[in-house]
C-alpha positions as CSV (number, residue, x, y, z in Angstrom):
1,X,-2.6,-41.3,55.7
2,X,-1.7,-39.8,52.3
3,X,-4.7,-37.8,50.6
4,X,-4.9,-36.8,47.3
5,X,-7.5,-34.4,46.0
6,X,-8.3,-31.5,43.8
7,X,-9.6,-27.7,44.1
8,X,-10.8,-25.0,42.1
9,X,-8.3,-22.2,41.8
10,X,-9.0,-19.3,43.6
11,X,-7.5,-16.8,45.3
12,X,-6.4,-18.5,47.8
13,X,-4.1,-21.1,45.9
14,X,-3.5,-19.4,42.4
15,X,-0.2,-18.2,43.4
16,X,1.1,-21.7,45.1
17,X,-0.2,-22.9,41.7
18,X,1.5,-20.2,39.3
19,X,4.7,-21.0,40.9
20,X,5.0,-25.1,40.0
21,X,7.8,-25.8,38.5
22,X,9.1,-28.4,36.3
23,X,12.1,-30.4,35.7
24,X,14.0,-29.2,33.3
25,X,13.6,-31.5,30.5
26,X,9.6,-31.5,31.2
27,X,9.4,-28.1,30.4
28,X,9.2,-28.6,26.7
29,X,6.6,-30.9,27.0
30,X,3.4,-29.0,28.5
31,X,2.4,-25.1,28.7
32,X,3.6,-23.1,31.9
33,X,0.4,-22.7,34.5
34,X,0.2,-18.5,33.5
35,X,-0.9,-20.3,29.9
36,X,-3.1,-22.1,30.7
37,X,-5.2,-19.9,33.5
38,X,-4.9,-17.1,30.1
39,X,-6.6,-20.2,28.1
40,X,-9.2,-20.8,30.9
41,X,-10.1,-17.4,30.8
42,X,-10.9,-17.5,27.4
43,X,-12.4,-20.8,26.8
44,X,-14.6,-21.4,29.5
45,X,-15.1,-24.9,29.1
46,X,-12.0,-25.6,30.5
47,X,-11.5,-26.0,34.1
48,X,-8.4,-25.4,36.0
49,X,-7.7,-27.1,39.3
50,X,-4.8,-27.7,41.8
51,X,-3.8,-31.3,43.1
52,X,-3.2,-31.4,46.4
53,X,-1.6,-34.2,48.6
54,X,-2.6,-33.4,52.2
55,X,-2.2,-29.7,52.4
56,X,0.3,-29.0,50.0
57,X,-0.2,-27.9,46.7
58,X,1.6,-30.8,44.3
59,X,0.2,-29.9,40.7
60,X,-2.2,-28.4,38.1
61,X,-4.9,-29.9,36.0
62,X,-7.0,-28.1,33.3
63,X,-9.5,-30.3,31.8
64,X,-13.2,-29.6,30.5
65,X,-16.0,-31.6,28.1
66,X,-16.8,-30.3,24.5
67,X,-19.8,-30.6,22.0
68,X,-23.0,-32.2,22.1
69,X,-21.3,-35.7,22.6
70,X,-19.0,-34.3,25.7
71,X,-16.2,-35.1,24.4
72,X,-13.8,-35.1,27.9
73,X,-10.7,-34.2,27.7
74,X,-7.8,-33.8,30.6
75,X,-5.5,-31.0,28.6
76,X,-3.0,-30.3,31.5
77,X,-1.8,-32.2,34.0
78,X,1.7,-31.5,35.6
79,X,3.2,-32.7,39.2
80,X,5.6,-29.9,41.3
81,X,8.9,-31.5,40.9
82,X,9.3,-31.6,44.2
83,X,6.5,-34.2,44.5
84,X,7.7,-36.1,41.5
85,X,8.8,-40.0,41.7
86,X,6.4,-40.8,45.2
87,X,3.6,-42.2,42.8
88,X,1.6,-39.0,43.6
89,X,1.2,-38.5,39.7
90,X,-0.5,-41.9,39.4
91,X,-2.6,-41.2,42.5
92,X,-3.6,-37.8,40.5
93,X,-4.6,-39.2,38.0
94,X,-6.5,-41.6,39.7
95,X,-8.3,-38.8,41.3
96,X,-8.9,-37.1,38.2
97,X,-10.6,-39.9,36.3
98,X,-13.0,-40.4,39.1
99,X,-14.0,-36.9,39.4
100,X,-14.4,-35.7,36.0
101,X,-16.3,-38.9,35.1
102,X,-18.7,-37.6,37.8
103,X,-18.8,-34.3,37.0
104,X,-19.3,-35.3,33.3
105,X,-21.3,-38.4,33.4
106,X,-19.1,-39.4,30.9
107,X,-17.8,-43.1,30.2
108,X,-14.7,-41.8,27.8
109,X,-11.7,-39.1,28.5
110,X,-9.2,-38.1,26.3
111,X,-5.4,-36.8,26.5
112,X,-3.0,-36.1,24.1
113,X,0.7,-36.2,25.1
114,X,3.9,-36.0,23.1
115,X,5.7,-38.5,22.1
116,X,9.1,-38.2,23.5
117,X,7.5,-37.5,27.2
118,X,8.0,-41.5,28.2
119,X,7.2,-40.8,31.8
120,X,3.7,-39.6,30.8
121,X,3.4,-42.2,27.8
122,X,4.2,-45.5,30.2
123,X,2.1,-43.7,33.4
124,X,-1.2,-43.0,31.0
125,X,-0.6,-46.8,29.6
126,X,-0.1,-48.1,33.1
127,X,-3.5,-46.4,34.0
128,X,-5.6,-47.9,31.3
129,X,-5.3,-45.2,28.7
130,X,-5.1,-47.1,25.0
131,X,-3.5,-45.1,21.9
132,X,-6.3,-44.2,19.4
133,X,-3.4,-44.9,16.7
134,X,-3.9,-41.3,15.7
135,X,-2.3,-37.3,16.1
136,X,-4.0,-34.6,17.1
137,X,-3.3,-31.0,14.6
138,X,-0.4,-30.3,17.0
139,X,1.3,-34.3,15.9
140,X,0.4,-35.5,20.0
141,X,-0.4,-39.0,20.1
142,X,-4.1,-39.2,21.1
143,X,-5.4,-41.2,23.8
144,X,-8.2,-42.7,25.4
145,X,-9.5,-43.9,28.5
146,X,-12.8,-46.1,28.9
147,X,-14.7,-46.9,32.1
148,X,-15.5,-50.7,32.4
């Protein structure tokens, strides 16, 4: 049975989870894993985690709650591409939602994405995420997911 499921990074996954790699044309889209354990580090609101499936290592996650009004927010999400096109990313995702809304207690989470990453764009729609018709400072289309 497939499983899906996240951890904290610690020492013993940090460098399975340094070492994801992208397609090529994904790379443009999202910050390398060494980036954003360096953000982490400084901003400690953020929380990086690895995706497993089973007991492989098949991602990276980074995503943390803000402010008085917690605003969420998943900042990083990326899928090995050895893992990629078996609906594990959707399944992520999945997994995601339902833990940070947990952790959080919150009934909104963000993401921002750019706009020529289409895999992203039609997998966040497919989810449930609606555009918020608006940019964030870096020109990402903002997004928004709400828990019935």
């Amino acid at each position: 049975m497939e499983h899906v499921y996240i951890r904290d990074i610690d020492d013993t996954n940090e460098c399975i989870v340094r070492d994801i790699k992208l397609k090529p044309g994904q790379v443009r889209f999202i910050e390398s894993v060494d980036e954003c354990l360096q953000e982490a580090d400084i901003y400690k609101e953020w929380h990086p985690v690895a995706i497993y499936h089973d007991e492989d290592i098949i991602g990276f996650a980074m995503y943390g709650s803000f402010g008085p009004n917690k605003d969420t927010w998943f900042d990083r999400i990326m899928i090995d591409e050895r893992y990629q096109g078996k609906g594990l990313g959707r399944k992520s995702m999945m997994k995601l939602i339902d833990v940070v809304s947990k952790e959080y207690g919150v009934k909104e989470i963000y993401l921002s994405i750019i706009e020529e990453n289409k895999a992203a764009y039609n997998l966040y729609k497919s989810i449930g995420f609606e555009s918020m018709n608006e940019r964030d400072p870096n020109g990402e289309l903002l997004f928004k997911y709400t828990f019935k």
